[in-house]
N, C-alpha and C positions, 0 to 999 in steps of 0.2 A: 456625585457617584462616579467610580473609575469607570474605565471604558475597558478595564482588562477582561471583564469577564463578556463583555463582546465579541472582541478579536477571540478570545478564546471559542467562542459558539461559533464563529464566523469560521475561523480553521478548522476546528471539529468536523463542521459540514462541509468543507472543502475535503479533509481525508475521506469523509464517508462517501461523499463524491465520485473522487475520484478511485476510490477501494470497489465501486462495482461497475466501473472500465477495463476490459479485457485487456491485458498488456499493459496496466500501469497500477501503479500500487498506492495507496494511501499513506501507509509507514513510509514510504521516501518523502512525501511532504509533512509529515510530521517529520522526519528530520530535517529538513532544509528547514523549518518553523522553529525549529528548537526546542520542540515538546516531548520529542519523544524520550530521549534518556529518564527525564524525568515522570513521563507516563510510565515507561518501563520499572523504572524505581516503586513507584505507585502501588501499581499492582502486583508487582512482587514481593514487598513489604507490606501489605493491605491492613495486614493489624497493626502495625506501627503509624502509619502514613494515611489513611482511608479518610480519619475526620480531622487528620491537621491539613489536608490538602481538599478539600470538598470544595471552597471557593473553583479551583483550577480542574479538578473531576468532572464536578456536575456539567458545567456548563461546555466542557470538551467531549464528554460523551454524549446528551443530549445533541451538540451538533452531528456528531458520528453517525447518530440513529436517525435525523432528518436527511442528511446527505442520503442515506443510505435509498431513503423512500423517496425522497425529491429524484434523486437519478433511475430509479427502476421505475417508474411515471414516463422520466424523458428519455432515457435512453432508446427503449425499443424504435420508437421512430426514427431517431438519428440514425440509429445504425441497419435499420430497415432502408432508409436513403442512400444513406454515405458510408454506406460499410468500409469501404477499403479505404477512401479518403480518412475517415475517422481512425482508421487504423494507424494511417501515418501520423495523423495529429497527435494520439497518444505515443510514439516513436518519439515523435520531436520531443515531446513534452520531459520524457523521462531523458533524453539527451541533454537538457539543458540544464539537469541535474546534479551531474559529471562532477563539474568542478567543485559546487558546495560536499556531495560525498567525501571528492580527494580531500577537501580542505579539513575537514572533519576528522580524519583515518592519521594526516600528515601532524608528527608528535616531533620533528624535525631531526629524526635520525633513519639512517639510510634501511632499506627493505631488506629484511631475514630472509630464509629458507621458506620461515613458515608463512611468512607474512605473504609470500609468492603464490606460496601453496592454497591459502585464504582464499587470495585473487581466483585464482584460477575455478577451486571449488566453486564459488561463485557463478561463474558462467558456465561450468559443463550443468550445472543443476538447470539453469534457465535450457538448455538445447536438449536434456533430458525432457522437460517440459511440450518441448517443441517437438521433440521425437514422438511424444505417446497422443501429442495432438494432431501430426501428419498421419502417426500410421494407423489411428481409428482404432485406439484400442480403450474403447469407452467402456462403460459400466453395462453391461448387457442384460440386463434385469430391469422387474419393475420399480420405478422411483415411488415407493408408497410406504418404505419399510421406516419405521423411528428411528432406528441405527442409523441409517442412510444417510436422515439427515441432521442427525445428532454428526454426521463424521461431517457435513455441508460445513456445520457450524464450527468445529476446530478447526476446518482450512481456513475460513474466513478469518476467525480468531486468530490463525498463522501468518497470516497472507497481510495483515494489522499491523503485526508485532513486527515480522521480519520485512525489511525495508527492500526495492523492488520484487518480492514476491506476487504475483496479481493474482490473487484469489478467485477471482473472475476467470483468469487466462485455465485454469485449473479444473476450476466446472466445467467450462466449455471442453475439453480433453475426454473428462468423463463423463461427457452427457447429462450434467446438471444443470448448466447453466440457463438453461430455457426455462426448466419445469421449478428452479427457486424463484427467477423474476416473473413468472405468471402468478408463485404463491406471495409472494409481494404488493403487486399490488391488487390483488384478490385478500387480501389482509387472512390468508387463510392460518389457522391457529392450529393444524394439525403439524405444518409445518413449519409456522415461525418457533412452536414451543419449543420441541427437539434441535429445532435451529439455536437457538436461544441458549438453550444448555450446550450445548456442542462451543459456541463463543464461548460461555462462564468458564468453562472447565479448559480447552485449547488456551484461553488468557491466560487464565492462574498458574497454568502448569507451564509454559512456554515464557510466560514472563521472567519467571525466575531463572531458566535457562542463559535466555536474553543479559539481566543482570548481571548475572554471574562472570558471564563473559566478557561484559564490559568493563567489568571491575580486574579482571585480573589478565584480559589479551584484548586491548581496548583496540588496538590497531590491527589486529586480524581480525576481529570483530567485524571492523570499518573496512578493510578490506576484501572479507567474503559479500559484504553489503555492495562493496563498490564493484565487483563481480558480477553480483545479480543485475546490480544497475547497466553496466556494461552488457550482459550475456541478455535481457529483456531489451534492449535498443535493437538488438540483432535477430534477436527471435520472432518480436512483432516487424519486425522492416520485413524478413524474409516470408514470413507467413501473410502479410499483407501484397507482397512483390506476386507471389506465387497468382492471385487474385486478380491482378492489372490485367483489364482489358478493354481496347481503345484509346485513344487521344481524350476524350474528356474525361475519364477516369484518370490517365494519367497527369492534364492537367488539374483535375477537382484535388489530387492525391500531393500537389505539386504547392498547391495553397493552403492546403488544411496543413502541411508541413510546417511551409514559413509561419501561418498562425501560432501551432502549438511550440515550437521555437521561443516567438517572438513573448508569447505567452509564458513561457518556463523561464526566459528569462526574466521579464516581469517579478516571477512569483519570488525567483531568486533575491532580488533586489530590496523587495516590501520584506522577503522574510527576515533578514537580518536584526534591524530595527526588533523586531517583533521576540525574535530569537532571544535579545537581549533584555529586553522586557521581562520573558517568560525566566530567568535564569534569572534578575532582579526581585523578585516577587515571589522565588520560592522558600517555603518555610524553612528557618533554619540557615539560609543561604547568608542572611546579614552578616549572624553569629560566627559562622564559618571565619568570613574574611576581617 
């Protein structure tokens, strides 16, 4: 039996993971995994592509949706403790990023106008982020309405698809992000439904976007991506900084650093291998070459 549909369960639940971490995104390690193009392809194709790829779906979503429950279990504690350290960790984590995004974006000719303007786009969106998260200007209402969280679910569904996006970082902004991971592991169904549709529909509809663009401004694509990645290292550093108080906070915040570093490098390293796997074994792919 292959072991491809493992690793696949195995990353799956690594993006879901890491997708309900404030400050870090899950779409960036599906890209460094080398799954994303082709999840994006996936679902924007879904009638063409849905039961020729079901091997490579099933077992990648399926991890998505355990990451997603495995981390809203553990998360609260951690960051009940180590808040601002944790903050750094995921800082570090999406730093060591950097270079597999550039690698990814770099099609070996020099940078346009637009390709600048990509970049850039990129990081005012992340400090935009950071701006509506300093200045408190949440959802001032009750969180009980379906819309509400039918809109939960297209950020998340966004936050997926578009690579350092944190969907997490987001909620927290507008005052969701407490009252979704209480309905998580409360397995509450008032709220996972409309959650649930809000994914369906934020996917279907954003995927094709996503495609679209890669097929035809593959490197401004990879550089608004490499933007966001860049513009979230600075958003969570500064928002985490703002937080430091005392010498053991600043040392706790000093090692959860080096960890999530040394860790992103890590992931860097396994992904490759794994990358090239996932690009071997796609339908169609043989034929191509």
């Amino acid at each position: 039996m292959s072991s491809k549909p493992v690793k696949d369960l195995l990353v799956g639940t690594l993006v879901g993971i890491v997708s309900m971490l404030p400050g870090a995104s899950g779409a960036t390690i599906a890209v460094i995994f080398g799954i994303y193009e082709r999840l994006i392809s996936d679902i924007a194709n879904i009638r063409e592509k849905l039961f020729r790829d079901l091997r490579f779906i099933i077992p990648v979503g399926i991890g998505i949706l355990l990451g997603l429950f495995i981390c809203a279990f553990g998360l609260e504690a951690l960051l009940d403790r180590w808040e601002v350290p944790m903050m750094f960790f995921f800082a570090a984590l999406i730093l060591a990023q950097i270079p597999d995004v550039m690698a990814l974006g770099d099609d070996g000719r020099p940078m346009t106008s637009y390709n600048w303007a990509a970049l850039i786009a990129g990081v005012v969106i992340m400090f935009v982020f950071l701006w509506i998260g300093l200045s408190g200007n949440g959802l001032d209402r009750e969180i009980d309405g379906f819309l509400v969280w039918v809109f939960v679910g297209i950020v998340l569904a966004v936050s997926k698809l578009a690579p350092s996006v944190s969907g997490s970082t987001i909620l927290l902004a507008v005052g969701l992000y407490t009252p979704f991971m209480h309905a998580m592991t409360e397995f509450d169904m008032g709220v996972l439904i409309p959650c649930g549709i809000g994914l369906l529909v934020g996917a279907l509809a954003f995927a094709k976007v996503i495609d679209h663009f890669l097929a035809h401004n593959r490197k401004s694509t990879y550089m608004v991506i490499l933007g966001l990645t860049v513009g979230s290292v600075i958003t969570v550093s500064i928002e985490a900084g703002l937080e430091l108080d005392g010498l053991t906070v600043i040392a706790q915040s000093i090692v959860f650093a080096i960890v999530g570093l040394l860790l992103g490098i890590w992931l860097s390293r396994i992904s490759r291998k794994y990358a090239e796997e996932t690009l071997e074994s796609e339908p169609g792919r043989a034929a191509e070459e």
